[in-house]
N, C-alpha and C positions, 0 to 999 in steps of 0.2 A: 836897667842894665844897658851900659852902652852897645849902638848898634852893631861894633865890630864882635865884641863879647858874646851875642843872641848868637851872630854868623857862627862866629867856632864854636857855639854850644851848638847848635844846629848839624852844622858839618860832622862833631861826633857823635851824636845820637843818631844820627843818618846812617855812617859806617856803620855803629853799632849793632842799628839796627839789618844791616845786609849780612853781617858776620852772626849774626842770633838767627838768621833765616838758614845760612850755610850752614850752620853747625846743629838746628833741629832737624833742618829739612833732610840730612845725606841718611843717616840712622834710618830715616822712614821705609826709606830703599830695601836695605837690610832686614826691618821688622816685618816688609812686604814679604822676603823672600821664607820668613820664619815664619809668617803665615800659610805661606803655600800648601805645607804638609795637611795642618786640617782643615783648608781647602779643599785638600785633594781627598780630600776622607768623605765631605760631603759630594761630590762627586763620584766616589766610587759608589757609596752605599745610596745613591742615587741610579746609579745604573746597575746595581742587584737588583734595584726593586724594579727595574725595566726588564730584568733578565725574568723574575718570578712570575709574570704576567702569561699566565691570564689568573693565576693565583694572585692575592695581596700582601704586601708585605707590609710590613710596621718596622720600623726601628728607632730605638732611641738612645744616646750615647750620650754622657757625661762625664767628663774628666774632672775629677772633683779635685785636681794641683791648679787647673788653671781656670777652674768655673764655667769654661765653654760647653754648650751644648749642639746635638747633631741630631737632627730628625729627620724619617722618611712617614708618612703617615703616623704620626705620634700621636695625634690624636682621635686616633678609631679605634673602638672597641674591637678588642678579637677576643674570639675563646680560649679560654685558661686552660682548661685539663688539665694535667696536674700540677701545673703551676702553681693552682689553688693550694698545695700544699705548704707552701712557703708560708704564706699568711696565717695556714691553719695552724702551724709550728710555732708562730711568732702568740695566737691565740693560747693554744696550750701553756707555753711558757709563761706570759703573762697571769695567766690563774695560777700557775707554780708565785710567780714572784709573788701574787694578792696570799697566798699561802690557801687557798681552797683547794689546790692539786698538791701533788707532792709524784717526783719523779721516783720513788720506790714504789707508788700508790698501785696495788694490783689491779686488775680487768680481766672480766671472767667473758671469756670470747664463746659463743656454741654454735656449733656448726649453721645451723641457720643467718649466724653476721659473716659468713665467709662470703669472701665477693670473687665469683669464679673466672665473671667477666675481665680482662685486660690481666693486668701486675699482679702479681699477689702470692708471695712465698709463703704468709702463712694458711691461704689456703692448700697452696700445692703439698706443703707438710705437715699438714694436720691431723694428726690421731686422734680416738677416739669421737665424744660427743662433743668435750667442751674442753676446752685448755686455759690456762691463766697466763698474761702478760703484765707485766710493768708500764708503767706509764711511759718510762723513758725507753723502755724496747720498742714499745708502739711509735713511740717519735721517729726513732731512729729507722723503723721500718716503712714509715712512712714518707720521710725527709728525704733519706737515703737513701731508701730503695724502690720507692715509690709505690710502697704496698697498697694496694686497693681496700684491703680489706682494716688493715690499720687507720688509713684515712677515715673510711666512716666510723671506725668504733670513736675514736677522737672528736669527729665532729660531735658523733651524740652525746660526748661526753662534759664537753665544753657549754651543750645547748642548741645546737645544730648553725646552719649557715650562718643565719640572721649575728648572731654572734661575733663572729668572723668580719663581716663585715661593721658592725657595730667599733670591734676593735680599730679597724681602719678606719671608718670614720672619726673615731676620736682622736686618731694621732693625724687627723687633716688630711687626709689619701680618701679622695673623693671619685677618680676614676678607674676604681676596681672594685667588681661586689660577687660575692658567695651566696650562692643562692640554692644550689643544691650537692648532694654527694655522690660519691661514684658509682654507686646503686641506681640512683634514679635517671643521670645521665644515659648509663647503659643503656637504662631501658628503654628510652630519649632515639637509641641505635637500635632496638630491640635483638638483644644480642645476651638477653639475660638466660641460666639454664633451662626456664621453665620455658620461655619462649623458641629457644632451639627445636627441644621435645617438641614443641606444637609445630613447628617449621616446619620440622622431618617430616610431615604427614604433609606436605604442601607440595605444589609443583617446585619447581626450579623457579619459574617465572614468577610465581606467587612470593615467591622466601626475597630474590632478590627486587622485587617492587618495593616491599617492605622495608626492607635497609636502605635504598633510596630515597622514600619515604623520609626514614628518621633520619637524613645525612642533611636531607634538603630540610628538613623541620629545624635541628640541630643550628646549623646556620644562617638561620631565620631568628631565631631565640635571643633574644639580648639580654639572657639570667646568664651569669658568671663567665663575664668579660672582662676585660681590661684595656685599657692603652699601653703603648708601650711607657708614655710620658708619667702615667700612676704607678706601672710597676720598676722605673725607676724614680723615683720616689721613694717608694716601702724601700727600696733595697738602700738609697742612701740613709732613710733616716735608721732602716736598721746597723748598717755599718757606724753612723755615730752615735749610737747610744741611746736615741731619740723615742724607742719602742719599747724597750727593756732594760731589765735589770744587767750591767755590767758580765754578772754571769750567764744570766741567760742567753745575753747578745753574742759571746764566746761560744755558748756552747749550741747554739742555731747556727751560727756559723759554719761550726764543728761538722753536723751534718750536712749543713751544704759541702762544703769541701769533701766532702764522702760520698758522694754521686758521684761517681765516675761512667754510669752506663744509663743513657746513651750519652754519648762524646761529641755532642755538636759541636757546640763554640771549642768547647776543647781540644777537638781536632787541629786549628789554628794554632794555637798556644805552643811555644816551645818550651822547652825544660825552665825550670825555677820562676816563670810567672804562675803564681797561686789562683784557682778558679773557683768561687765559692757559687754553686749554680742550680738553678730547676729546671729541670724539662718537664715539657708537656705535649702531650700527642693523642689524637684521636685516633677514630678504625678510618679507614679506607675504602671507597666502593666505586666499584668502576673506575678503578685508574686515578681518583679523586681522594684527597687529603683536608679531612676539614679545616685540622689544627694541628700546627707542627710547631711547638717552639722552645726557647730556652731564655731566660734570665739568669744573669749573673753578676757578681763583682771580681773584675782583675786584677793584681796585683804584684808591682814589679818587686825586687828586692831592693829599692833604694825609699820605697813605701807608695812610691805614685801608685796611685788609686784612678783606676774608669770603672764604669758602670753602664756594664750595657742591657738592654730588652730588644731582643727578636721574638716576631710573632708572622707564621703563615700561614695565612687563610684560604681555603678552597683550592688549594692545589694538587695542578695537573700533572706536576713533573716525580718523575721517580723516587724512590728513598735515596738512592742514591746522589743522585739532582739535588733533593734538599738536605744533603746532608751535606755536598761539596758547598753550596750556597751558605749553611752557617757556619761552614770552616773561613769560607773567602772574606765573612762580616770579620770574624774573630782576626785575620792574617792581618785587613787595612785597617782595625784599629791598630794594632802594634806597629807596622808597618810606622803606620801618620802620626802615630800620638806618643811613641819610645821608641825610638830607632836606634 
């Protein structure tokens, strides 16, 4: 190629190239500023967990439109309470789908499986010796409404913890494990009937040693924990289908969406974002909260999809306190992630 020829090829590959640097580089600007938002989400949900301290917080958030993820402690076990429900649900269903259950399948309840300790409508209205439920009333009473006494007949019914956890390991959710039911937890608190009766005969000082005891044992214990990073996870692969049968994923769903009380995260949410959610919560002693939390998936009307896990441990701060704190998580995910 003659020498003049190389030059003007050179001179517009030259331009070319300052005009391909102009016209990628200015958009960058722009994508900078489109980032900012969940920037600012990690940021915020960075200085909750500054606010929850001397308690711990866990958070984990995923936006499953744009595959980004948001962590504060996501990788520390915290206690489930009845969050364990959710998986126990997703258990249940699964032996419905294998056809070994069946949700019309009755359960003969007697008073002796009534769990008096925490939740439990069907002890509160219980007649008689022994009552029958359905399998699917037990779900629903367990899912929904967080019945104590539901949740254990289920777990024995499935096979107990080991189970539960069994099914999570097989769908690859490796940092969440069931290890006991609401029965033996209590007693973990001793806060069971029979232990009360013996209380009453105790000083004051003797009853509340004891609940100390089991608060500080309690969060010592690393049986039926989770991350928040595991329990988002279950919640996405149940959202796509990944866990169950099409109907059954509908209708686990179903009952999440049907917890309306208590209203953490949902505090945050305005009208027409959908909250498919578990809470979990432990007892209290001395001003102190072992486990306070909520899982969920949100749901705007155009179909964007996030997924969040909040988990508080050992905290010092009011109900109040932790109830304003998982409204503020739920406000700056909408806030940052659908404005």
């Amino acid at each position: 190629m003659p020498l003049h020829m190389r030059n003007q090829l050179l001179a517009a590959l030259t331009f070319g190239s300052c005009v391909a640097v102009i016209f990628f580089c200015q958009p960058v600007g722009a994508a900078d500023s489109r980032l900012e938002a969940p920037d600012s989400l990690q940021r915020t949900l960075t200085q909750l967990e500054a606010e929850a301290r001397p308690g711990t917080l866990g958070i984990a958030v995923s936006d499953l439109q744009t595959g980004r993820t948001w962590r504060v402690n996501a990788r520390q076990a915290f206690p489930l309470m009845s969050v364990f429900k959710a998986p126990l649900g997703a258990t249940v269903l699964s032996e419905i789908d294998q056809g070994t259950l069946s949700r019309h399948q009755t359960v003969r309840i007697t008073r002796s499986d009534l769990m008096t300790a925490g939740r439990s409508q069907i002890a509160a209205t219980f007649r008689g010796n022994e009552e029958t439920f359905t399998v699917g009333q037990l779900l629903e009473a367990a899912v929904s409404r967080s019945d104590n006494t539901a949740a254990d007949v289920l777990l024995e019914l499935v096979g107990g913890p080991a189970v539960v956890t069994g099914f999570l390991r097989a769908h690859g959710i490796q940092g969440m494990r069931i290890d006991r039911g609401e029965d033996e937890i209590a007693r973990e608190f001793q806060v069971s009937s029979e232990q009360r009766a013996e209380e009453s005969k105790q000083t004051p000082a003797a009853r509340h040693a004891r609940l100390r005891a089991g608060y500080e044992a309690y969060l010592k214990d690393p049986r039926d924990r989770a991350t928040p990073g595991a329990a988002v996870q279950f919640l996405r692969k149940l959202w796509q289908g990944d866990l169950l049968s099409s109907d059954s994923t509908r209708h686990l769903l179903t009952l999440l969406y049907g917890q309306t009380i208590p209203d953490r995260l949902r505090a945050g949410i305005p009208a027409g974002i959908r909250l498919a959610d578990k809470c979990g919560t432990s007892y209290s002693v001395d001003g102190m909260t072992a486990a306070f939390n909520d899982i969920g998936i949100l749901t705007w009307p155009d179909g964007h999809t996030v997924i969040v896990a909040a988990f508080l441990m050992a905290s010092h701060a009011s109900e109040n306190r932790r109830n304003a704190l998982f409204k503020d998580i739920a406000q700056a995910i909408i806030t940052n992630l659908h404005p």
